[in-house]
N, C-alpha and C positions, 0 to 999 in steps of 0.2 A: 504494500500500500504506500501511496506516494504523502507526503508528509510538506509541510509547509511552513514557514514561520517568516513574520517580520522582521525589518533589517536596516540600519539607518545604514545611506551612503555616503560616499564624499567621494562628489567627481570635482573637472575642474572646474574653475566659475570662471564667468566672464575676463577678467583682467589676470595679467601673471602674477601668481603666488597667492591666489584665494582661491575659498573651495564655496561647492555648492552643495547643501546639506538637504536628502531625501530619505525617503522611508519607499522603500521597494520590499517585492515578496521574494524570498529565499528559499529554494528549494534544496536541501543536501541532499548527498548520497552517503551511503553505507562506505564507499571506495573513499571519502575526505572530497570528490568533488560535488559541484555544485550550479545549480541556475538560478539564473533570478529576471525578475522582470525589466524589460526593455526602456518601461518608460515608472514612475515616482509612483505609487498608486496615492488614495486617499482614504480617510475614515469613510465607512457606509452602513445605513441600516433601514432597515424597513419601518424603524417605529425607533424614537429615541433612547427607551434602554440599548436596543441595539446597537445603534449609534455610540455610545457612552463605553457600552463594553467595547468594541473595535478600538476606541482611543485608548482604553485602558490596555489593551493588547499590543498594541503600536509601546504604547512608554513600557509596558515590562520587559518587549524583545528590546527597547535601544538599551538596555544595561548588558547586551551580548556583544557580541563582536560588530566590529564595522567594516560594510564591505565599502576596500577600497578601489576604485574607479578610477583612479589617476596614477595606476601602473599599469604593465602590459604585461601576463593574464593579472586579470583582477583577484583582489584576496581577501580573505578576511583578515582582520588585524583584531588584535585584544582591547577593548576600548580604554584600558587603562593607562594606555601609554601617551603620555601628555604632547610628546611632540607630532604625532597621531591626529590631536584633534583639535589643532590652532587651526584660528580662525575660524 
C-alpha cells in the first residue's frame, strides 16, 4: 500500500541566495527513495473540521525532514540543521 505524508520544501526563490518555502506531498519508498508533488499543494476540506485537521497535519509533518529543491537529485535534509533553513 502506497503511503503519503506532508513535506515543507525549499526551492530557489526569485533572487540569488533566497529560498522559496512550500508544503508538497511526499511519497517514500521502503528502498530510502522517494516522490513528491510537482507543484506546492494547499490545506483542503469539505467542511471546516476538515479543513483544520489538514492544517494541523501540514505543521506536525514540517517538524520532519525538509525536502530540498535547490540540489541536483533533491533530498531530504534533517530540519534541525540551522544552516539548512536561513532565510
Amino acid at each position: 500500500m502506497s503511503t503519503w505524508r506532508y513535506v515543507v520544501s525549499r526551492s530557489p526563490g526569485e533572487n540569488a541566495g533566497e529560498f522559496a518555502w512550500e508544503i508538497r506531498e511526499l511519497y517514500p519508498s521502503d528502498d530510502g527513495t522517494f516522490g513528491y508533488t510537482a507543484d506546492p499543494v494547499s490545506p483542503f476540506g469539505e467542511s471546516l473540521d476538515e479543513l483544520l485537521r489538514d492544517v494541523d497535519h501540514m505543521r506536525s509533518d514540517a517538524d520532519l525532514e525538509i525536502l530540498d529543491l535547490t540540489v541536483e537529485p533533491p533530498r531530504l535534509i534533517p530540519r534541525s540543521k540551522p544552516t539548512e533553513q536561513s532565510s
